[in-house]
C-alpha positions as CSV (number, residue, x, y, z in Angstrom):
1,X,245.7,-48.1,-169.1
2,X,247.6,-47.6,-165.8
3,X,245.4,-46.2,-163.3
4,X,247.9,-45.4,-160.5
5,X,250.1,-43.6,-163.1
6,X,251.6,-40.8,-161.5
7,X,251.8,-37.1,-163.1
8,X,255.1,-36.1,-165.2
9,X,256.4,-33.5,-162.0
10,X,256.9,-30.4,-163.8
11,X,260.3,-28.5,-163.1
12,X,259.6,-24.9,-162.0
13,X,262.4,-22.5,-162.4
14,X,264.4,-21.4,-159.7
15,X,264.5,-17.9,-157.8
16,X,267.4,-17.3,-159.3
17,X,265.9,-18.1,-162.7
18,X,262.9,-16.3,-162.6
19,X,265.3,-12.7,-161.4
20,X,267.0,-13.3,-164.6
21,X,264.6,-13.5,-167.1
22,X,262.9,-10.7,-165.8
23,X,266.4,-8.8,-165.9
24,X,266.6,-9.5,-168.9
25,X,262.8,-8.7,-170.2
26,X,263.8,-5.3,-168.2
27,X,266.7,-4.9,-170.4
28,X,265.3,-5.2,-173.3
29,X,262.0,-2.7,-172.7
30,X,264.8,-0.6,-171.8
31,X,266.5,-0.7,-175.3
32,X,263.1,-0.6,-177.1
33,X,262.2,2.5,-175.9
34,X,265.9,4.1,-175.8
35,X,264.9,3.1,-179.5
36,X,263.3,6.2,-181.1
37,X,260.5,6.0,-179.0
38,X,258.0,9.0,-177.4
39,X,259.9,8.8,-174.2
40,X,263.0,9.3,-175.6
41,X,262.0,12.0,-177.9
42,X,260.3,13.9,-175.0
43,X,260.8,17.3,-174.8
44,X,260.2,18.4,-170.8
45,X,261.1,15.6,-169.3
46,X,263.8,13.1,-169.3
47,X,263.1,9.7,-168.4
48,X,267.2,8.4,-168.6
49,X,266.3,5.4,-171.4
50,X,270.1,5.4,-171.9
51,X,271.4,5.1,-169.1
52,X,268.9,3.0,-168.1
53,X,269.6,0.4,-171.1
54,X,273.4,1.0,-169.6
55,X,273.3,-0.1,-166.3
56,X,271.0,-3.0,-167.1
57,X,273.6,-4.5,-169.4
58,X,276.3,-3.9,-166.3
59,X,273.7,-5.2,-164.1
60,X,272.5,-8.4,-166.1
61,X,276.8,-9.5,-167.0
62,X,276.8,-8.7,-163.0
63,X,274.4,-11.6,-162.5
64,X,275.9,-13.6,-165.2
65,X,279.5,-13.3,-163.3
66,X,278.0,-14.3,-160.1
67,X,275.5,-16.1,-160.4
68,X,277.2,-18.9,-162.7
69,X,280.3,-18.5,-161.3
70,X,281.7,-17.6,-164.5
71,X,285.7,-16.4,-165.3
72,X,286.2,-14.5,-168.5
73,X,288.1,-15.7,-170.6
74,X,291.5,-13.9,-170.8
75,X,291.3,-13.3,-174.9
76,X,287.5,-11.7,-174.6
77,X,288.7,-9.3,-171.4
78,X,291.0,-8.0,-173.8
79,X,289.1,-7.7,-176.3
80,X,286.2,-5.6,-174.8
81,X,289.4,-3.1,-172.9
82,X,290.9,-3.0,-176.2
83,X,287.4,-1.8,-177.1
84,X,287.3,0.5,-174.4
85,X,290.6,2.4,-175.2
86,X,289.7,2.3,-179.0
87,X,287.0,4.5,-178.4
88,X,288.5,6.7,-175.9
89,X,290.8,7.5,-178.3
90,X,287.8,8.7,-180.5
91,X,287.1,10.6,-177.4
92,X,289.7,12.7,-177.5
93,X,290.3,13.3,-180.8
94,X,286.7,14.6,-181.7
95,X,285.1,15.9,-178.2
96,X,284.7,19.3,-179.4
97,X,282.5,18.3,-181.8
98,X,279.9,15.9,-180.6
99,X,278.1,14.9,-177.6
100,X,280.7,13.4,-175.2
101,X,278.0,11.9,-173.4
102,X,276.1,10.0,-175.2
103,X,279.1,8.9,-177.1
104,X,280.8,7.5,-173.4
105,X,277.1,5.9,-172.7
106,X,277.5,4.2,-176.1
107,X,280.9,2.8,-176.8
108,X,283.0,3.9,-174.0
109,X,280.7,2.2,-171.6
110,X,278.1,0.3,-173.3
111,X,279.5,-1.4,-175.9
112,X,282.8,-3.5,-174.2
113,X,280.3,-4.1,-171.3
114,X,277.4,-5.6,-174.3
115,X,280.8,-7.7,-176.0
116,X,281.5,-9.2,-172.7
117,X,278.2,-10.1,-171.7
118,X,277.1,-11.5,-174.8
119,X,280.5,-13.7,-175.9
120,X,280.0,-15.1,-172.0
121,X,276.6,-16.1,-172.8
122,X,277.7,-17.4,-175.9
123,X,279.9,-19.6,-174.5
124,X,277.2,-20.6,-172.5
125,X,274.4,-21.1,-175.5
126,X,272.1,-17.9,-174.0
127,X,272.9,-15.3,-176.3
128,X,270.4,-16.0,-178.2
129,X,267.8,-16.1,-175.8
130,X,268.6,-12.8,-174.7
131,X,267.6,-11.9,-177.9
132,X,264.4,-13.7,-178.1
133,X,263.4,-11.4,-175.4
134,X,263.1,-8.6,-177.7
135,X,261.3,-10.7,-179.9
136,X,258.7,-11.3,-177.3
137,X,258.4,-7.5,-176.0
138,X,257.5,-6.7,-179.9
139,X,255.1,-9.9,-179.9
140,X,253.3,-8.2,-177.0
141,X,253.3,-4.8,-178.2
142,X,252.2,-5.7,-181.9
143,X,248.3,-6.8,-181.0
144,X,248.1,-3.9,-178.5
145,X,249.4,-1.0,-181.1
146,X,247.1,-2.9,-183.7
147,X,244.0,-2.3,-181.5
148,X,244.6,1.4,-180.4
149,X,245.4,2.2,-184.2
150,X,242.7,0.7,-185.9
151,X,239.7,1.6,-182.2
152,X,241.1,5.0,-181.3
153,X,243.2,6.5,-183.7
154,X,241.9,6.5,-187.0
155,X,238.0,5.5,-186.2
156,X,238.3,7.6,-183.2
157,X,235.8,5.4,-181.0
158,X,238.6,5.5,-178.1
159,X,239.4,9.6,-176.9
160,X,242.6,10.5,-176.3
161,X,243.3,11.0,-173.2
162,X,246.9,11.8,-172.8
163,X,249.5,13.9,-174.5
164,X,253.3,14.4,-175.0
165,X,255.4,16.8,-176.3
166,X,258.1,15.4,-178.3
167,X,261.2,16.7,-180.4
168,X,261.5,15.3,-183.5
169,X,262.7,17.4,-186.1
170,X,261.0,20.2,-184.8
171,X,259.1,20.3,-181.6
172,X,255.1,19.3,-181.5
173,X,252.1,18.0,-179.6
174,X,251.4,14.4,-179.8
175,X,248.1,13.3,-178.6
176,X,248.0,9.8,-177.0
177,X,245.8,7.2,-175.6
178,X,245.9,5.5,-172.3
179,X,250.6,5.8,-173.1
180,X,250.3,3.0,-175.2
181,X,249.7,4.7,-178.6
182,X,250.1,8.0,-179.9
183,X,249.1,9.4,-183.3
184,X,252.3,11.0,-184.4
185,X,252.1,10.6,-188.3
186,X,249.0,10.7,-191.6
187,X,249.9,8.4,-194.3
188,X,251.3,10.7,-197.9
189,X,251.9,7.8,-200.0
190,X,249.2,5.4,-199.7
191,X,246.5,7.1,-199.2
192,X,247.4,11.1,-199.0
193,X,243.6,12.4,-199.1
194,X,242.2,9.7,-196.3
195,X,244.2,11.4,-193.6
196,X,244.8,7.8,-192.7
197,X,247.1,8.1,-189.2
198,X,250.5,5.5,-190.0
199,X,250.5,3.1,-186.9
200,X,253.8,4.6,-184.6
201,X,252.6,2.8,-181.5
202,X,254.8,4.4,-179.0
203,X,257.8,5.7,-181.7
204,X,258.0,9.0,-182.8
205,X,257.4,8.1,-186.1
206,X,256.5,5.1,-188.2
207,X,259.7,3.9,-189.8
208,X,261.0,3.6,-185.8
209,X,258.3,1.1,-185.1
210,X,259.0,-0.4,-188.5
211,X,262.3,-1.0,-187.5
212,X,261.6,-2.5,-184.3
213,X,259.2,-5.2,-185.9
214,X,261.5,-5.5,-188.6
215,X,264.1,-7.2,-186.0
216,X,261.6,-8.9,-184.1
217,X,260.2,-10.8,-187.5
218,X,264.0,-11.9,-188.4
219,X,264.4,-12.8,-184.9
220,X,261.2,-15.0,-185.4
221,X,262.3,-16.5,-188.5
222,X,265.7,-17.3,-188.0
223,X,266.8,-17.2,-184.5
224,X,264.7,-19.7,-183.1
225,X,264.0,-23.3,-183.7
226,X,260.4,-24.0,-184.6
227,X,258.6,-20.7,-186.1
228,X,255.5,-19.7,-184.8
229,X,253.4,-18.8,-187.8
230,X,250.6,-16.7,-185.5
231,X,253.7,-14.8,-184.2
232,X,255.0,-14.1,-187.6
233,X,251.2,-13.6,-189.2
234,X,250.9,-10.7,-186.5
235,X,254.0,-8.9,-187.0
236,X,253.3,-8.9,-190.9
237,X,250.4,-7.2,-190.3
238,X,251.3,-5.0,-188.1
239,X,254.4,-4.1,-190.3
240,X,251.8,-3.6,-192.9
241,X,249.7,-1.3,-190.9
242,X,253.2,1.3,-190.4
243,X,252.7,1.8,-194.1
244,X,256.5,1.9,-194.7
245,X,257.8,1.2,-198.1
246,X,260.9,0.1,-196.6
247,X,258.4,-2.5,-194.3
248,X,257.2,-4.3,-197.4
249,X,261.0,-4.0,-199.5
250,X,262.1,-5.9,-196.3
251,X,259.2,-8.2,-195.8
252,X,259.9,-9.3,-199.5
253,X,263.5,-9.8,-198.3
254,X,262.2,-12.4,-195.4
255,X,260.0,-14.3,-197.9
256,X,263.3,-14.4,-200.0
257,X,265.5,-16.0,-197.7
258,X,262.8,-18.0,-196.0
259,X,262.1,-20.0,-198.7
260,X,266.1,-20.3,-199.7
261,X,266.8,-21.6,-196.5
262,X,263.6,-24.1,-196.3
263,X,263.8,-25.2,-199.9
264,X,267.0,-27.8,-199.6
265,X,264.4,-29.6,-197.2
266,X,260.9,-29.6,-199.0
267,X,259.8,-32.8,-200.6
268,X,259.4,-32.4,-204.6
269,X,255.9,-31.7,-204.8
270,X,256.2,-28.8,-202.4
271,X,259.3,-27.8,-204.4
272,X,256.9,-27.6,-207.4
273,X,254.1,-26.0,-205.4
274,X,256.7,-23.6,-204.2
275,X,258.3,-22.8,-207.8
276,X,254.2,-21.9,-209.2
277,X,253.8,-19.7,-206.0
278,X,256.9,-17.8,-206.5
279,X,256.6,-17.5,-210.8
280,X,253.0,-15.9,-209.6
281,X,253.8,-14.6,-206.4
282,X,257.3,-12.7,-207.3
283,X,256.7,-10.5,-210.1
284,X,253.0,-9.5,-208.3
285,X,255.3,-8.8,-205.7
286,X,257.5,-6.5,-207.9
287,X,254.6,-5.0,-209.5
288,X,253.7,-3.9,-206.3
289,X,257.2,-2.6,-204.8
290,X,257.7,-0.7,-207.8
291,X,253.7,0.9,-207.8
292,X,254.9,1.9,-204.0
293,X,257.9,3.5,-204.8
294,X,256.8,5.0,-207.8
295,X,254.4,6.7,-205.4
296,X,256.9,7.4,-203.1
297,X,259.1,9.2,-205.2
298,X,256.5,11.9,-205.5
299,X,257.2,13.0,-202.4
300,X,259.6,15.4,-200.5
301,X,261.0,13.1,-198.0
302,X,261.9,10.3,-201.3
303,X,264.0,13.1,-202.4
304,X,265.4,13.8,-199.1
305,X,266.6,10.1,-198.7
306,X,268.2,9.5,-201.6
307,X,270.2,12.8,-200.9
308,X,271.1,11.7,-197.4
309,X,273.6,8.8,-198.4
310,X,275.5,11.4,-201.0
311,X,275.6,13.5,-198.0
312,X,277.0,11.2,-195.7
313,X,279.7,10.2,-198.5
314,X,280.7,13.9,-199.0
315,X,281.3,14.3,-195.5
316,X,283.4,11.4,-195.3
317,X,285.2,12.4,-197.8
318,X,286.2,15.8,-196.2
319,X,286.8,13.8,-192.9
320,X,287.8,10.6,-194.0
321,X,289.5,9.2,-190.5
322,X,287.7,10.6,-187.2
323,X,284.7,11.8,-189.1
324,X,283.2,15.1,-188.5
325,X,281.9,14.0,-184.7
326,X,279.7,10.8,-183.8
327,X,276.0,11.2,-184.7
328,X,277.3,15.2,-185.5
329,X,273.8,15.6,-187.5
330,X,274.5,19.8,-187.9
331,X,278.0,18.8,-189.8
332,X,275.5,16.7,-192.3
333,X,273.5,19.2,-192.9
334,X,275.3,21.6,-195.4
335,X,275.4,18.2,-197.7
336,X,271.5,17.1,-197.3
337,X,268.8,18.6,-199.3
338,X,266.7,19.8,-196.3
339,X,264.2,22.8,-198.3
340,X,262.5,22.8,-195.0
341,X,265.5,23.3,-193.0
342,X,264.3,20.4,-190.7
343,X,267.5,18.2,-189.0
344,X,266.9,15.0,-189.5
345,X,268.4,11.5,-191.8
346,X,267.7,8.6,-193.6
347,X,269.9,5.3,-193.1
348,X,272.8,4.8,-190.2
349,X,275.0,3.3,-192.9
350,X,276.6,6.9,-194.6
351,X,275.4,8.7,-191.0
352,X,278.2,6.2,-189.2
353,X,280.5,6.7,-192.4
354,X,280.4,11.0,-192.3
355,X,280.1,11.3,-188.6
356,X,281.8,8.6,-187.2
357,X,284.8,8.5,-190.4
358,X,286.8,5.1,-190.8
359,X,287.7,4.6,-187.4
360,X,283.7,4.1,-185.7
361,X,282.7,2.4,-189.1
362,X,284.8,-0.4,-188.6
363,X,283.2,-1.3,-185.7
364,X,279.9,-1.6,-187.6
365,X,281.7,-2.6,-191.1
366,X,283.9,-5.8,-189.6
367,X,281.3,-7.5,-187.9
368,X,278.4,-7.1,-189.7
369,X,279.6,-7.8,-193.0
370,X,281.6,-10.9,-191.4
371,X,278.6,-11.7,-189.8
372,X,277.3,-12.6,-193.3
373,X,278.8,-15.3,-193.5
374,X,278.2,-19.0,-192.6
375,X,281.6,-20.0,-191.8
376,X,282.5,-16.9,-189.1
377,X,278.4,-17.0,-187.7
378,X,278.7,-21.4,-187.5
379,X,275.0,-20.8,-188.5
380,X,273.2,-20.1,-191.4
381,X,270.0,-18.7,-190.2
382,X,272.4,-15.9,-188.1
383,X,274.0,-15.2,-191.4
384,X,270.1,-14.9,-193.0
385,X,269.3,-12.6,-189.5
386,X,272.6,-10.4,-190.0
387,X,271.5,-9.8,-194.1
388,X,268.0,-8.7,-192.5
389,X,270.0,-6.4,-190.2
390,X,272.6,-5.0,-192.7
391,X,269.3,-3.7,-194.9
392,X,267.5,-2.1,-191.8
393,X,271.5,-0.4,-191.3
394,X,271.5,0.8,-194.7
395,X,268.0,1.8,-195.1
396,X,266.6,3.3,-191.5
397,X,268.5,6.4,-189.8
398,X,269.1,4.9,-185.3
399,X,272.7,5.1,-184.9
400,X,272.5,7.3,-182.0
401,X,270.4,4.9,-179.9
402,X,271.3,1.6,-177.8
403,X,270.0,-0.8,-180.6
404,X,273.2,0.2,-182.2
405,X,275.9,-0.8,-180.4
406,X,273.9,-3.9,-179.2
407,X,274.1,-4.8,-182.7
408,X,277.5,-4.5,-183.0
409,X,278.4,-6.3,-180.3
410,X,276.1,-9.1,-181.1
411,X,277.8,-9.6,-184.1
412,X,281.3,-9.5,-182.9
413,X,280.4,-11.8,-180.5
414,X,278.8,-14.2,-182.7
415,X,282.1,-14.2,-185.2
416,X,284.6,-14.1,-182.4
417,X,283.4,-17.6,-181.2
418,X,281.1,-19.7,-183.5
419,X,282.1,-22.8,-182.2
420,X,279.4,-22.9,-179.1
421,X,276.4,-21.4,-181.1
422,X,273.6,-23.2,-179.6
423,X,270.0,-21.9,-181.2
């Protein structure tokens, strides 16, 4: 053994560094709660979570420009103006009927600033990263919710001791605790006569925060290199504890493509242990899904859904190329089955379709259904995080939040250039 063996010097990261990962943790707490959340939703006061999420993107492809030294490439600065003018032409085709507003924050702003900022760190193998951030907000905010939900809100050791008002299909009081959870929503399909709160954390609802660690568990899976099964153990759980039938149709979608994409790789005898799990574990699973929906279609808001993407269809179909006005939820309404007259909708995928007509869905369409892909992603765990995506489009209504177009333009960027994917 060497005695006068010196340490390995470890490399701390510049000043530089540490300003942009903290950027870009900013960013992305930014887009979380422009997400559906509380703050969002609140009804007296307005805490700017859009614009916000807005000028951080312009702010972190700022630091990208500068700090890096970086040039554009010609083909991508056309791109994100051609972008640009594409949805200014939207603009002034259907301003009369939607907010002009949001829709400028979105796509006239947002999204050719996301496109550029994400194909330059693309070409730089950080786009991913970026992501991972996300990941890592939800990581934090899982054990947290878990705690407040399980201590405060439904044994009720913990007072509340804070409150917002939100709108949310209709306005109400929300009690909260300590504004890091808030008891928004009682469970009507698991267990309708416990009066069992649903965790929401800090979401207006528990689908929201379904959503949110919905992406973060695809991100865990499939866009980084070595899976962390505590991280991934956590989020299941805590998707668990939203008690979202759409959380446990998607979590059987993760175990599905998990085990496709690690099964080339086993040795046989896991190959065999893994065929007996899944001939015992798959139609336990079904049973399951179907006992949950079954209960679900009981209820009201089962109905509801299901007549949400007819509605979006009809709409479409009386305004097949502008749509009726982005995110135009009043035009949707003569089509939806609302007995209780609230405003509200299902999935973004007939939402984008009716409000947005041919000419906003293609922005989603193209790239997320190339996206699917092997060939146009150069990776086949983006293509398994992009099917994970395309089902939380098509089953959870946030097309008129940030997460959207970040989407989008995560997707184009990945099948614009797949040649310098580095995971």
């Amino acid at each position: 053994m060497e005695l006068n063996r010196l340490p390995r010097r470890v490399k701390l990261p510049t000043f530089t560094q540490v300003l942009m990962i903290v950027a870009e943790y900013a960013w992305a707490i930014l887009v979380i709660l422009n997400g559906n959340s509380v703050f969002h939703a609140a009804s007296y006061e307005k805490y700017h979570l859009l614009e916000y999420s807005v000028v951080m993107t312009y702010l972190l492809l700022g630091m990208e420009l500068y700090i890096h030294r970086i040039r554009p490439p010609w083909k991508t600065l056309v791109l994100s103006v051609g972008l640009l003018v594409y949805c200014m032409v939207y603009v002034a085709a259907r301003q009369s009927s939607m907010s002009v507003v949001n829709f400028v924050y979105l796509f006239v702003l947002g999204l050719p600033a996301l496109f550029l900022l994400f194909s330059i760190r693309h070409s730089r193998g950080r786009l991913i990263t970026l992501f991972r951030r996300l990941c890592d907000v939800l990581v934090v905010l899982a054990p947290i919710s878990l705690y407040y939900w399980l201590f405060a809100v439904n044994m009720r050791w913990i007072p509340p001791n804070c409150y917002i008002v939100i709108d949310w299909g209709y306005r109400r009081y929300v009690m909260g605790f300590d504004q890091l959870q808030y008891a928004v929503q009682i469970d009507s399909t698991f267990f309708p006569e416990a009066f069992i709160y649903r965790n929401s954390s800090l979401f207006t609802e528990a689908p929201m925060y379904n959503l949110w660690l919905d992406i973060a568990l695809a991100g865990e899976l499939f866009l980084r290199e070595r899976t962390s099964r505590f991280r991934v153990v956590l989020l299941v759980i805590t998707i668990l504890s939203t008690m979202s039938v759409t959380g446990m149709l998607y979590l059987a979608l993760c175990l599905l493509l998990h085990l496709v994409r690690k099964y080339p790789t086993m040795e046989r005898s896991q190959k065999r242990a893994t065929m007996l799990l899944g001939m015992v574990a798959i139609p336990a699973l079904v049973v399951g899904l179907v006992v949950a929906m079954t209960m679900k279609s009981d209820t009201q808001s089962y109905s509801m859904r299901l007549s949400d993407y007819v509605a979006g269809f009809k709409l479409w179909l009386d305004e097949p190329i502008f749509g009726a006005g982005y995110a135009n939820l009043q035009a949707l309404l003569p089509y939806m089955y609302s007995p209780d007259g609230v405003l509200g909708f299902s999935n973004s995928l007939t939402a984008v379709l009716g409000t947005g007509g041919v000419w906003i869905s293609l922005l989603f369409y193209i790239p997320q259904f190339g996206a699917l892909s092997p060939k146009l992603t150069g990776d086949s765990r983006l293509s398994y995080f992009a099917i994970c995506y395309l089902f939380l489009f098509c089953t959870t209504a946030f097309f008129g939040r940030y997460v959207v177009v970040v989407m989008a333009a995560f997707t184009m960027a990945l099948i614009f250039d797949p040649s310098k994917l580095r995971l």
